[in-house]
C-alpha positions in Angstrom: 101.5 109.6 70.1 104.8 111.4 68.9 105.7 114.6 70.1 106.6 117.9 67.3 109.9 117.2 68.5 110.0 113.8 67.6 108.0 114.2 64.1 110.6 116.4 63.5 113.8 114.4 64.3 112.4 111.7 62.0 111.3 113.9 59.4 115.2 115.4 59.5 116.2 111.9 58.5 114.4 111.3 55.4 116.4 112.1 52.2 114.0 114.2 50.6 114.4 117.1 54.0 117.9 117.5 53.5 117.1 121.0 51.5 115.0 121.9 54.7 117.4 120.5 57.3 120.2 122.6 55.6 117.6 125.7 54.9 116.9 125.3 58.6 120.4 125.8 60.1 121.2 128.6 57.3 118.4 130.8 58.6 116.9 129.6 61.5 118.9 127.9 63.4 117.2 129.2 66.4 114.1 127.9 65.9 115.1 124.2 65.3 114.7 121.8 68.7 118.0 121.9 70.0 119.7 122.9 72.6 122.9 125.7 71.8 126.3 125.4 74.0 128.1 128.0 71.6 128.0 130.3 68.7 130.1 131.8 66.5 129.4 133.8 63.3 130.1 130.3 61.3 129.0 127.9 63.3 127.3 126.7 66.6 127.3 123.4 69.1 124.2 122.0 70.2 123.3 118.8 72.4 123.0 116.1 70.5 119.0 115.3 70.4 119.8 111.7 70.7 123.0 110.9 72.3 124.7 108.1 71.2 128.3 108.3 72.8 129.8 108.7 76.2 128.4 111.1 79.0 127.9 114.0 76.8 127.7 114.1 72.8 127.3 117.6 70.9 127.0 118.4 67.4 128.9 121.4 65.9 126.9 122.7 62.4 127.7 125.2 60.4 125.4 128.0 60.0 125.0 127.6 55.9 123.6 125.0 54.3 126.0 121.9 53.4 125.2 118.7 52.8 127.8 117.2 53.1 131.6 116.9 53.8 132.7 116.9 50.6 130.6 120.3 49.5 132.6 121.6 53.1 135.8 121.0 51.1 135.1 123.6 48.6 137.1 127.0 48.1 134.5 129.1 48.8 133.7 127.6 52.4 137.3 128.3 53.3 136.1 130.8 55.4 133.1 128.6 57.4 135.6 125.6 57.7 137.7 127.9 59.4 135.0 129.5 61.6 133.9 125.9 62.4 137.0 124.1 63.1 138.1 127.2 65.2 134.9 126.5 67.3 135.5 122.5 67.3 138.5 123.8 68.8 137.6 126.2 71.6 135.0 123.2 72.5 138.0 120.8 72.7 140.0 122.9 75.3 137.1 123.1 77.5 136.8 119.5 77.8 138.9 116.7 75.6 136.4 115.0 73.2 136.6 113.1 69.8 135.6 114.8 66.8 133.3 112.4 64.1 132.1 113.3 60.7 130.2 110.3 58.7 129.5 110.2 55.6 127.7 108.5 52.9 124.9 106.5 55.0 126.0 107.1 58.0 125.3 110.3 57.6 121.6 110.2 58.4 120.6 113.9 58.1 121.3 116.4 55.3 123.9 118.5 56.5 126.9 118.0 57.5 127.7 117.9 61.5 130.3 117.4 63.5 129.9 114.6 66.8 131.9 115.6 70.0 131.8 113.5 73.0 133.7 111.8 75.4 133.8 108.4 74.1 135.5 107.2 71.3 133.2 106.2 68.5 134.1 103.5 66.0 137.1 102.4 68.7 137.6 99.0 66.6 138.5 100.7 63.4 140.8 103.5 64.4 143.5 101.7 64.1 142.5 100.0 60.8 142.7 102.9 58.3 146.4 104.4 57.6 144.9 107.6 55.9 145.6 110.6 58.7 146.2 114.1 58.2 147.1 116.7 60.6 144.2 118.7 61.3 140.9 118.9 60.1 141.3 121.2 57.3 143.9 119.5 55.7 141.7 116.1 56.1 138.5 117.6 55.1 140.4 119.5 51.6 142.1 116.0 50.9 139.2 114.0 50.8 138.6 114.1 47.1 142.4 112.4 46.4 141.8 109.6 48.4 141.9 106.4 46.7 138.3 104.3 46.0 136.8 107.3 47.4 133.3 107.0 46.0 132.9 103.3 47.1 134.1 104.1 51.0 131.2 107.1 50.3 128.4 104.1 49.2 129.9 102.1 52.2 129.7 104.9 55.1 132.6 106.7 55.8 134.0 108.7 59.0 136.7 111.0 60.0 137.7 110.4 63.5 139.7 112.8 65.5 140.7 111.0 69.1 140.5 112.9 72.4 144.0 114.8 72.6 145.1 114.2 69.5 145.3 116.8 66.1 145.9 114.2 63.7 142.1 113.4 61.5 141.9 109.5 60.3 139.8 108.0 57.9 138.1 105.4 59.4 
């Protein structure tokens, strides 16, 4: 028999929960079955509740409801991008990690999250997409200019930041 916990992983990942995923994180982040390692005002860092990559894999959220990447590029989340990144960031120094984003189907839940871990996911296509940018602000506000952008979104998409480096690739 399933555990709460587990009922509500796999309810998390059914499209119709993405209001309540996102509600969820916005106002009670607390409650959710996960684990914090930070917090800021913006944003927190949780351990992954099904690590996928290397010896350790987080997720950084921000604490408002976004579905998406493409709703984080918007003007008025200048503010939580910033909060965000900044705590991508401070995570970073304490131990070098790649930085994922998917979207489209590989996005499996509805909110947008951030994967840090030690590995390097998606290691076969880093080097197959030219698209960089040099940090993940300027990646994240470009996203709408980039060429054939809606079919790469049907496809599954991912930015891909590699341990020690600021540049953000499409991928």
């Amino acid at each position: 028999m399933a555990t709460l916990k587990q009922l509500a992983f796999r309810m998390a990942r059914t499209p119709a929960s993405g209001s309540l995923v996102r509600f969820g994180f916005a106002h009670a982040d607390r409650l959710l079955p996960l684990t914090s390692v930070d917090r800021s005002e913006h944003a927190a860092v949780y351990r992954h509740p099904r690590p996928v990559y290397g010896t350790f894999h987080h997720i950084a959220v921000p604490l408002r409801g976004v579905p998406d990447v493409f709703a984080l590029a918007h003007p008025r989340h200048a503010g939580l991008r910033a909060g965000l990144f900044a705590l991508i960031a401070a995570a970073r120094q304490r131990a070098p990690a790649s930085v994922l984003v998917n979207a489209g189907p590989r996005q499996d839940v509805g909110q947008v999250h951030f994967h840090l871990t030690d590995d390097t996911p998606f290691r076969e296509a880093v080097r197959s997409e030219p698209l960089t940018w040099p940090d993940w602000d300027a990646a994240v506000r470009a996203l709408t200019s980039v060429p054939d952008i809606q079919e790469r979104y049907r496809a599954g998409f991912s930015l891909l930041q590699d341990a020690g480096d600021p540049r953000v690739r499409l991928i």
